[in-house]
C-alpha positions in Angstrom: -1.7 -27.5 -4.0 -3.8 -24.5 -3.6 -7.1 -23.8 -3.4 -8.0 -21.2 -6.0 -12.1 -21.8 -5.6 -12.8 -18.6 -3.4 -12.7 -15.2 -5.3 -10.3 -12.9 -2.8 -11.8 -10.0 -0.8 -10.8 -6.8 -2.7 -11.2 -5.0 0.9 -9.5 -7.4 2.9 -7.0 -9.3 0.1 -3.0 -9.0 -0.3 -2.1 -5.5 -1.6 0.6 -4.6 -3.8 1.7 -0.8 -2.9 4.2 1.3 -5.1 4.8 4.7 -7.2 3.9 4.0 -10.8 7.0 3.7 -11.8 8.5 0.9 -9.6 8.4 -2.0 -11.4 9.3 -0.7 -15.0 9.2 3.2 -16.6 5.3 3.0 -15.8 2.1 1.9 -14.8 1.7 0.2 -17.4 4.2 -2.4 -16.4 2.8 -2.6 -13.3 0.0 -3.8 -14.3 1.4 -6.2 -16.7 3.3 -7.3 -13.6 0.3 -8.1 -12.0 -0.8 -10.2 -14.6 2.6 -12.1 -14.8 1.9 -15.9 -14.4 4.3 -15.9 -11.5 2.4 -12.9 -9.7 -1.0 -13.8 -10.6 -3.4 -14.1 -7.7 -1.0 -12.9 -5.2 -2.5 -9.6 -4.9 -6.5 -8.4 -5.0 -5.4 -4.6 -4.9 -2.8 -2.2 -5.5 -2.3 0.9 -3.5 -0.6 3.3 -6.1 1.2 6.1 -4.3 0.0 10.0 -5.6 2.9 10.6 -8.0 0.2 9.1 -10.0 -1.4 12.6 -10.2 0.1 16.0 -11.4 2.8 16.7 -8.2 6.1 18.6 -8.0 7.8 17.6 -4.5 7.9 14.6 -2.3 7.5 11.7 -4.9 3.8 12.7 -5.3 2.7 14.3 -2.1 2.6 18.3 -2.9 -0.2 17.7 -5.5 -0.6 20.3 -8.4 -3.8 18.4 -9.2 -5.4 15.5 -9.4 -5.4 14.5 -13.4 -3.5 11.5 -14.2 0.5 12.5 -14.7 0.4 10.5 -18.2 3.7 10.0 -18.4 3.6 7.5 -16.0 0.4 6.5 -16.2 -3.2 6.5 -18.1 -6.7 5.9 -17.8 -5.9 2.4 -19.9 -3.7 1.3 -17.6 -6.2 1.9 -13.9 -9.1 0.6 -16.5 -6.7 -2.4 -17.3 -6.2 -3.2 -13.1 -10.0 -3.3 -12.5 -10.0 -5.2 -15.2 -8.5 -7.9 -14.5 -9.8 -8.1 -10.7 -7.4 -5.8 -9.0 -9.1 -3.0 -6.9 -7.2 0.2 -6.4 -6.2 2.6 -3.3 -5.3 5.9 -3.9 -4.4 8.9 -2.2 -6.0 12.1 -0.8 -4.0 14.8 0.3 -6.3 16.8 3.1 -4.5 19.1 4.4 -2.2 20.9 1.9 -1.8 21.6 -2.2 1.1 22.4 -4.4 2.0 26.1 -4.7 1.9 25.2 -8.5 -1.8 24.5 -8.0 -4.7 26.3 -9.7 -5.6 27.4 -6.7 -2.5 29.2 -5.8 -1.5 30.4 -8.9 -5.0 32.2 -9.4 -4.1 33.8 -6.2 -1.1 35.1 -6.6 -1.8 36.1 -9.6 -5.4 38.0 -9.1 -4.4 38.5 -5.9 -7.2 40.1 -3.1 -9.7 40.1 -6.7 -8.7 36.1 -6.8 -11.7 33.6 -5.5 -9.3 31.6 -4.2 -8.0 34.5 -1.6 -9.5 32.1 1.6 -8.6 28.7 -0.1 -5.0 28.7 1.6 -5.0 30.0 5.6 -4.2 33.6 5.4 -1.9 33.7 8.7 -2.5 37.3 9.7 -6.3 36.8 9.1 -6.5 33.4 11.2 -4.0 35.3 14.7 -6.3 39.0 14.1 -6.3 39.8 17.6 -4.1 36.7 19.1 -1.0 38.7 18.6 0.8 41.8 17.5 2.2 42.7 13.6 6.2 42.5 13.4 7.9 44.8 11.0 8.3 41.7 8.7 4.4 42.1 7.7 3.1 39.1 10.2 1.9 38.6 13.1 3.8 36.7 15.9 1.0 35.1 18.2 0.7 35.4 21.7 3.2 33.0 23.4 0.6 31.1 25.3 -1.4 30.5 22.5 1.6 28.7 20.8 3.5 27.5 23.8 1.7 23.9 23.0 1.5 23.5 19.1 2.8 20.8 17.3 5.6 22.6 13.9 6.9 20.2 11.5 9.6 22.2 11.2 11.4 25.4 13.3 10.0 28.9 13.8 6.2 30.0 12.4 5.0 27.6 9.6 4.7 31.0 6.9 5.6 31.9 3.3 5.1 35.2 2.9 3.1 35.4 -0.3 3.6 38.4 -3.2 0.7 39.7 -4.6 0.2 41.5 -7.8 -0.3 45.2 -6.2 3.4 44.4 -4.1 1.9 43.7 -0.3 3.1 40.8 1.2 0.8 38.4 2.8 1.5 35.4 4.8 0.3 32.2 4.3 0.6 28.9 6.4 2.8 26.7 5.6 3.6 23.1 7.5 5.6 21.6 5.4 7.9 22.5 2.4 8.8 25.8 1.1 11.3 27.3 -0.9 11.2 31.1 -2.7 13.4 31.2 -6.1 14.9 34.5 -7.1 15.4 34.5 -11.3 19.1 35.1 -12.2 19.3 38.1 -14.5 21.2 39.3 -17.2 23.2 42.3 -18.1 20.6 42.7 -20.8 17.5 42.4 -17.8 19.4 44.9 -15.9 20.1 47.3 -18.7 16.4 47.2 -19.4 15.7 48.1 -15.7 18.6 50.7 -14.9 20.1 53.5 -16.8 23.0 51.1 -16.6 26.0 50.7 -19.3 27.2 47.5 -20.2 30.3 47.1 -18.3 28.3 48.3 -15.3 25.1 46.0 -15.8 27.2 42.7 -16.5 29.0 43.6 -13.2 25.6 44.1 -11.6 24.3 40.8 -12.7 27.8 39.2 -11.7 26.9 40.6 -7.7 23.1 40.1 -7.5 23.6 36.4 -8.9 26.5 35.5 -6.5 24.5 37.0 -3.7 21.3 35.0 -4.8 23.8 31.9 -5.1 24.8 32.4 -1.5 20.9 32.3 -0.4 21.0 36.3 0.1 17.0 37.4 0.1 16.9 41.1 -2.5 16.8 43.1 0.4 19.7 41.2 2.1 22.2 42.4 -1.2 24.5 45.0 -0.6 23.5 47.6 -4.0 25.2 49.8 -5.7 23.8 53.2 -5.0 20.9 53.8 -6.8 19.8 50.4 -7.4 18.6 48.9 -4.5 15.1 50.2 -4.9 14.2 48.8 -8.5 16.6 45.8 -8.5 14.4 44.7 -5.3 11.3 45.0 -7.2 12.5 43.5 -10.3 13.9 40.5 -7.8 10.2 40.5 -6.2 8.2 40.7 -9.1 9.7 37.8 -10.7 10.2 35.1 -7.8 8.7 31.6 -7.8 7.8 29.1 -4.7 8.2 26.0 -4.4 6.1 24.5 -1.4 2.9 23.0 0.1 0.4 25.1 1.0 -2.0 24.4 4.0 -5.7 24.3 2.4 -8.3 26.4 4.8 -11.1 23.9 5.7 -13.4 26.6 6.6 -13.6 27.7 3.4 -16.7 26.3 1.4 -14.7 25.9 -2.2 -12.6 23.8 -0.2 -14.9 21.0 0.4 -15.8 21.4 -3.4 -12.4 20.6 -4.1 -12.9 18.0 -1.9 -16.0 16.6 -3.5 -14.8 16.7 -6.7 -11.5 15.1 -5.7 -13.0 12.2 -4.3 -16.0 11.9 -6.9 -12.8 12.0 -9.6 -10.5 9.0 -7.5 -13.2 6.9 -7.4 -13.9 7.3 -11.1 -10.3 6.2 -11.5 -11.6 2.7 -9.8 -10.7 3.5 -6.4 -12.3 1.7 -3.4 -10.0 2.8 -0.5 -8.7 6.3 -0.2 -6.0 7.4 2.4 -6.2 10.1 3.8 -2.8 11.7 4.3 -2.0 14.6 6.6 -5.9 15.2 7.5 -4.8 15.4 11.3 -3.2 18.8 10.5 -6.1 20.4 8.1 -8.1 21.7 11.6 -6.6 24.9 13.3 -8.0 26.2 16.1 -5.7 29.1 17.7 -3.8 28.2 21.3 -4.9 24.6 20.5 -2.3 21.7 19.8 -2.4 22.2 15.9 -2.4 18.3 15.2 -5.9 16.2 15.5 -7.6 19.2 17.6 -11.4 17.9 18.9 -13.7 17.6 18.1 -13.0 19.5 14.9 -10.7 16.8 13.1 -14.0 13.8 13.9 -16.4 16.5 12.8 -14.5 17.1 9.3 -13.6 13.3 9.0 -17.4 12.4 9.3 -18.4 14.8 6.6 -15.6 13.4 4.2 -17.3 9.8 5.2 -20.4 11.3 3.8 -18.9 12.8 0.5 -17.1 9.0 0.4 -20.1 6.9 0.9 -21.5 8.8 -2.3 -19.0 7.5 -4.3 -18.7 4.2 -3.0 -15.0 4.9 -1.1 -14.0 3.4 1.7 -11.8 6.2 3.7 -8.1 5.0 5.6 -6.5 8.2 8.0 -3.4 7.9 8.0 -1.7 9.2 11.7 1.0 8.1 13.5 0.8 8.4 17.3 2.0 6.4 20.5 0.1 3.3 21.4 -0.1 4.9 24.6 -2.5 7.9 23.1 -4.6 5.4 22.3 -5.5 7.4 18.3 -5.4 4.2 16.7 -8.4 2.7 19.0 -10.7 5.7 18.2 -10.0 5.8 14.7 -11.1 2.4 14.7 -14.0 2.2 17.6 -15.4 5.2 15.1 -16.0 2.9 12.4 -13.1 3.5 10.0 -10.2 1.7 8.8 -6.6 2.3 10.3 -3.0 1.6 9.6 -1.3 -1.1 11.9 2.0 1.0 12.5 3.1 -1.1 15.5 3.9 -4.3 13.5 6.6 -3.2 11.5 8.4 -2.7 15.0 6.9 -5.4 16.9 8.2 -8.1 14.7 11.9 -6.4 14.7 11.5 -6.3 18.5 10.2 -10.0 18.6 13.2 -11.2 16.5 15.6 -9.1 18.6 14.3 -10.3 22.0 12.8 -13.8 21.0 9.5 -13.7 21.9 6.3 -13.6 20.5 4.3 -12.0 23.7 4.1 -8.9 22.6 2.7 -10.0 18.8 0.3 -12.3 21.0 -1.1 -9.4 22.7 -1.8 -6.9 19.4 -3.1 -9.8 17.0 -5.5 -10.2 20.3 -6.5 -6.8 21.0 -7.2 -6.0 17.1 -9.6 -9.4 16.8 -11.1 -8.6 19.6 -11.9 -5.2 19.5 -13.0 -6.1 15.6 -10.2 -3.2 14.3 -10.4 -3.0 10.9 -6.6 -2.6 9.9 -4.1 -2.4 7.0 -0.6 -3.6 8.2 2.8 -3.7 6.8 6.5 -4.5 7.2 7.8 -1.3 4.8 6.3 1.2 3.2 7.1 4.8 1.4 8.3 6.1 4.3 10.1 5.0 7.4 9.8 1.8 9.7 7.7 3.6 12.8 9.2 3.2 16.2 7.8 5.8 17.9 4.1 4.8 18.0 5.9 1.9 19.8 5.8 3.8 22.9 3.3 2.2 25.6 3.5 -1.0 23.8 7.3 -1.5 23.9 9.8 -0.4 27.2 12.1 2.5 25.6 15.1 1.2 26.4 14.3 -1.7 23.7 13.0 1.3 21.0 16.6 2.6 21.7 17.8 -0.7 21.4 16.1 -1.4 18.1 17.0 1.8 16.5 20.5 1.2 17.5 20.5 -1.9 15.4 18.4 -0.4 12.4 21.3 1.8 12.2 23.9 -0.5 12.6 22.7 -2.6 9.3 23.0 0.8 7.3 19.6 2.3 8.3 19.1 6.0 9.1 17.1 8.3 11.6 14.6 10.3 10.7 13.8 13.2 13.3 12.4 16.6 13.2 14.8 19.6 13.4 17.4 17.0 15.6 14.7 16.5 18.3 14.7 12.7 18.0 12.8 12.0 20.7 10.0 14.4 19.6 9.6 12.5 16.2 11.2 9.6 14.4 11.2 6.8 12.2 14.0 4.8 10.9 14.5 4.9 7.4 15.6 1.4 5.5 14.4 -1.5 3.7 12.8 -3.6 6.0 15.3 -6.4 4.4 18.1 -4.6 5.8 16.6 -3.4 8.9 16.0 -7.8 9.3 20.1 -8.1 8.7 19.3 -9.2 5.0 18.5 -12.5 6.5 16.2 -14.4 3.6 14.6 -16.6 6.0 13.8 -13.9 8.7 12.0 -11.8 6.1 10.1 -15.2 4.6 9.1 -15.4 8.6 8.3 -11.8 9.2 5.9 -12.1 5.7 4.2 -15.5 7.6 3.8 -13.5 10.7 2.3 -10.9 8.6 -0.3 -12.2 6.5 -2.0 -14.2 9.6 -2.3 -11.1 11.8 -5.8 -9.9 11.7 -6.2 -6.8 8.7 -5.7 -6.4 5.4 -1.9 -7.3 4.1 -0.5 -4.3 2.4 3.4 -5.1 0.6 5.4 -2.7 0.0 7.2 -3.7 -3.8 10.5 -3.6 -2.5 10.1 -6.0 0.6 8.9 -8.6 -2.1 12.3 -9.0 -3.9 14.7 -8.2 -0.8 15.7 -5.0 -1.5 18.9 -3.6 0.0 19.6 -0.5 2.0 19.9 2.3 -1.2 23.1 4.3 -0.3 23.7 5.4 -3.5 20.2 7.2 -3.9 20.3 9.1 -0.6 23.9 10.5 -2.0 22.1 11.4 -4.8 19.2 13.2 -3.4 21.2 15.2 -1.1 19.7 17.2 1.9 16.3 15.1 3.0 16.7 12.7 1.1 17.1 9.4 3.4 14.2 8.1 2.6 15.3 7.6 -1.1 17.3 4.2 0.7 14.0 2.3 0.0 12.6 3.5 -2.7 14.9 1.7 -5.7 13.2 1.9 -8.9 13.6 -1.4 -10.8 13.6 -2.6 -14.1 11.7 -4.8 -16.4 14.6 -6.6 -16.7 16.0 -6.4 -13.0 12.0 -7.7 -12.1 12.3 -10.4 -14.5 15.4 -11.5 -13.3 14.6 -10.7 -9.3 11.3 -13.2 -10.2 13.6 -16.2 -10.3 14.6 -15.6 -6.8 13.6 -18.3 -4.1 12.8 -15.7 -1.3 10.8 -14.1 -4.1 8.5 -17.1 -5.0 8.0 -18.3 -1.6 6.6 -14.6 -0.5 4.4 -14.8 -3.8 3.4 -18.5 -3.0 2.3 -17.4 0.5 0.2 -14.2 -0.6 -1.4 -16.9 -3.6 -2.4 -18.6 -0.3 -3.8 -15.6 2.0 -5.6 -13.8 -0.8 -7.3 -16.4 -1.8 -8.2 -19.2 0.8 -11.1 -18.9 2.5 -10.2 -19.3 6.0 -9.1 -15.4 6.6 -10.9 -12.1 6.7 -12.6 -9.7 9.7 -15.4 -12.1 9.7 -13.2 -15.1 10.1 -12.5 -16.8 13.7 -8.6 -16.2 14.7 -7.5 -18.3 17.7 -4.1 -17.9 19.2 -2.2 -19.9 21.9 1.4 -18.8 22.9 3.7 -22.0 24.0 6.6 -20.7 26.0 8.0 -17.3 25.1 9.4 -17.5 21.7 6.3 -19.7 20.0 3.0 -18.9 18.8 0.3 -20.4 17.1 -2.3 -18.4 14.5 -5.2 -20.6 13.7 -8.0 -19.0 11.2 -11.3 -20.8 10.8 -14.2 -19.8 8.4 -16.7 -22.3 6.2 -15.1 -24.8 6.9 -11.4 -24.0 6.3 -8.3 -23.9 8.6 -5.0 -21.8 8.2 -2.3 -22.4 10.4 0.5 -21.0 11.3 3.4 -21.9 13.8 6.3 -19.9 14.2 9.4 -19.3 16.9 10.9 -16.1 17.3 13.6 -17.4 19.0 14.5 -19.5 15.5 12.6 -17.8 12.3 11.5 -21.3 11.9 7.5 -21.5 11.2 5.0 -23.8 9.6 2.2 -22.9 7.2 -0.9 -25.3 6.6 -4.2 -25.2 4.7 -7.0 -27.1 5.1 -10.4 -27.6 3.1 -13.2 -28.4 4.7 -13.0 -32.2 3.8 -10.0 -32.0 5.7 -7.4 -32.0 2.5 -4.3 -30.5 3.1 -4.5 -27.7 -0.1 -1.5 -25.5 1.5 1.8 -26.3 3.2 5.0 -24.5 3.3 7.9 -24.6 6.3 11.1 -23.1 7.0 13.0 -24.9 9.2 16.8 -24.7 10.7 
């Protein structure tokens, strides 16, 4: 029996987190998910990742804007959420926009008469005087000013940008880009060249093979003559794709920000993560990620815009344990992802014990840090905020067997040790080992923070070969990110492994004996068991559990001391 009396917390319940079109074509099916007598009350909010909005790249994180994508999704479906007593978190993407923005596209196409000239970081404006102008239109900074700052990617983070008079300027650029060159016609040629036929069709046979081969216009070997207008035609006529970084000095930035943050929250937000913020501040020769004080001073005026609008605010960063980020995020008042437990339980299965678990669930209650944890998510399991917490040689040792079950490394530009993750479903990362995930779940939802659970952990998924082939280049971290069926959910729903996760998250979001203000005692016996026990009003969860076995015990009681929860897993 469970006790259903106590409403959940919508701030510190079980969260559902998935793109809209995970569990069926669309939202819509989400949210009739949610309200599927076998899911209902498992979850008190859903964390809906931002292909939600108008995006081109990334599955939702290059945002064009921030207007419902309605082919996946519609005002009906967030009103039908709230509705029925789900809260929402959505995303906020700080630091960069889609080059298919508004923004953008004014500018490139009004160019220096566009408003939005200083919305994106003019490069050459921000290095005036840190560096001298190259040939290519840019300016390379002074070495020493860039000896120490932190690229997601190799050489200077720039697209060069075409504007309508035919200067080039460059912008900055951390993340994606791509410039597209239109394939043109004999016909197109004709009309640019005093060409004949013959000659134009064996024109547009060369430029297009050269463009094919990823030749830039002035790269092409032309025909005499030609090379002059063919460039410009080429030019005139190219497209990006990319994420442009947004200039957070500029004051119609923060109106963008306003208004994005008045509009989420009018979409029934209460929690909005803030991805990429820690690279929006750029100061020159500094490290180019989470530079101080400037990063605390813009995230306390996005608390104030928040506050307005009722939002609670969740930065999103991953750094070591050892930098200690995670503790001032926190110590400062704001939420903050737990992205050492994903690890820490595949390291206390691996190793069998439960020390190292022991000493995080007892530094976060003590140090009241307000977290949202996870086992998978989106993107990859984190192993390198491990560092501090966790020797290296068992990091190694766990990525080694990651890999081993099918799992890939993620790293930047082959400089593993600089950054990485290892991308697979946490299922497979566990050895696809029913019980172990039923135990990392337990483990889970009685560490202090809010339980966030990523759709795919919840029915098992497998390692997703077949969709990294299909994404090609970048696109490992497709392997957990399996769309599934009405059908394929309604069938996946009979699954034991399935209802026992459900039947626990019934339990944690609704029993009162959990939250931050709830009284968490833990006692470690030997090195492979530990035992959680949460105590508030009058009720008592408890949880046992042996990382040397998976084996673990689950018990509720009511404050007349009936047992209204039970569940074990034994050998």
């Amino acid at each position: 029996m469970q006790n259903e009396k106590t409403q959940a917390n919508p701030l510190g319940g079980a969260m559902l987190n998935l793109y809209p079109d995970s569990l069926g074509a669309t939202l819509s099916e989400a949210a009739a998910f949610l309200s599927n007598d076998a899911v209902r009350g498992a979850f008190s909010a859903l964390y809906v990742l931002p292909s939600l909005f108008h995006t081109d790249l990334d599955r939702g994180f290059s945002v064009i804007d921030y207007g419902i994508e309605e082919t996946l999704a519609t005002q009906a479906d967030l009103d039908a959420i709230r509705a029925s007593g789900v809260s929402l978190k959505l995303d906020f993407v700080l630091n960069h926009a889609s080059v298919q923005s508004p923004q953008f596209q004014d500018m490139i196409a009004r160019g220096d008469d566009s408003p939005y000239r200083d919305f994106f970081i003019d490069w050459n404006a921000f290095w005036l005087d840190h560096g001298e102008m190259t040939q290519e239109g840019y300016i390379q900074p002074d070495a020493q000013l860039i000896a120490d700052m932190f690229f997601r990617k190799p050489g200077l983070p720039i697209l060069m940008v075409r504007f309508p008079d035919k200067t080039e300027h460059p912008y900055w650029n951390t993340f994606y880009q791509e410039i597209r060159y239109p394939r043109l016609t004999a016909g197109d040629w004709m009309n640019a060249l005093p060409l004949s036929q013959p000659e134009a069709e064996t024109l547009a046979q060369q430029v297009n093979a050269a463009l094919d081969a990823g030749k830039k216009p002035a790269g092409i070997d032309w025909p005499q003559g030609t090379a002059q207008i063919g460039i410009n035609a080429l030019e005139s006529r190219r497209t990006y794709l990319g994420q442009m970084d947004l200039n957070v000095k500029a004051p119609l930035v923060w109106t963008f920000y306003e208004e994005t943050l008045t509009k989420l929250a009018s979409y029934g937000a209460k929690i909005v993560r803030l991805d990429a913020f820690a690279y929006a501040s750029k100061i020159a020769g500094r490290r180019n990620f989470f530079n101080e004080p400037e990063t605390w001073d813009m995230l306390e005026r996005l608390r104030g815009l928040a506050v307005q609008n009722g939002l609670s605010l969740l930065p999103e960063i991953h750094a070591t344990y050892a930098e200690q980020t995670y503790a001032e995020i926190a110590k400062r008042g704001y939420m903050t992802y737990d992205f050492f437990l994903p690890g820490l339980l595949l390291d206390a299965l691996e190793t069998g014990s439960g020390a190292l678990i022991c000493h995080w669930a007892k530094e976060l209650k003590q140090n009241d840090f307000r977290v949202v944890n996870m086992l998978g998510c989106h993107d990859g399991i984190p192993l390198l905020d491990l560092r501090g917490l966790v020797p290296d040689e068992r990091i190694e040792s766990l990525i080694d067997t990651i890999v081993s079950r099918g799992g890939y490394v993620k790293n930047l530009y082959g400089q593993k040790n600089a950054y990485y993750q290892v991308n697979a479903t946490y299922f497979s990362a566990l050895g696809e080992g029913e019980r172990r995930l039923l135990f990392c779940r337990a483990v889970q939802l009685f560490m202090p923070g809010i339980p966030q659970v990523w759709y795919l952990d919840l029915f098992a998924g497998k390692n997703d070969h077949e969709a990294v082939s299909r994404a090609g280049a970048g696109g490992h971290k497709e392997i957990n990110r399996t769309n599934l069926s009405k059908a394929r959910v309604e069938e996946a729903l009979r699954m034991e492994i399935v209802q026992k996760q459900l039947k626990l998250l019934r339990f944690r979001n609704a029993f009162s004996a959990f939250g931050f203000d709830a009284k968490l005692t833990l006692t470690q016996e030997g090195e492979s068991v530990l035992t959680f026990v949460w105590e508030k009003d009058g009720h008592t969860a408890f949880l046992r559990v042996d990382f040397a076995t998976a084996v673990f015990t689950v018990e509720g009681i009511d404050p007349q001391g009936m047992t209204v929860f039970s569940m074990a897993e034994m050998e």
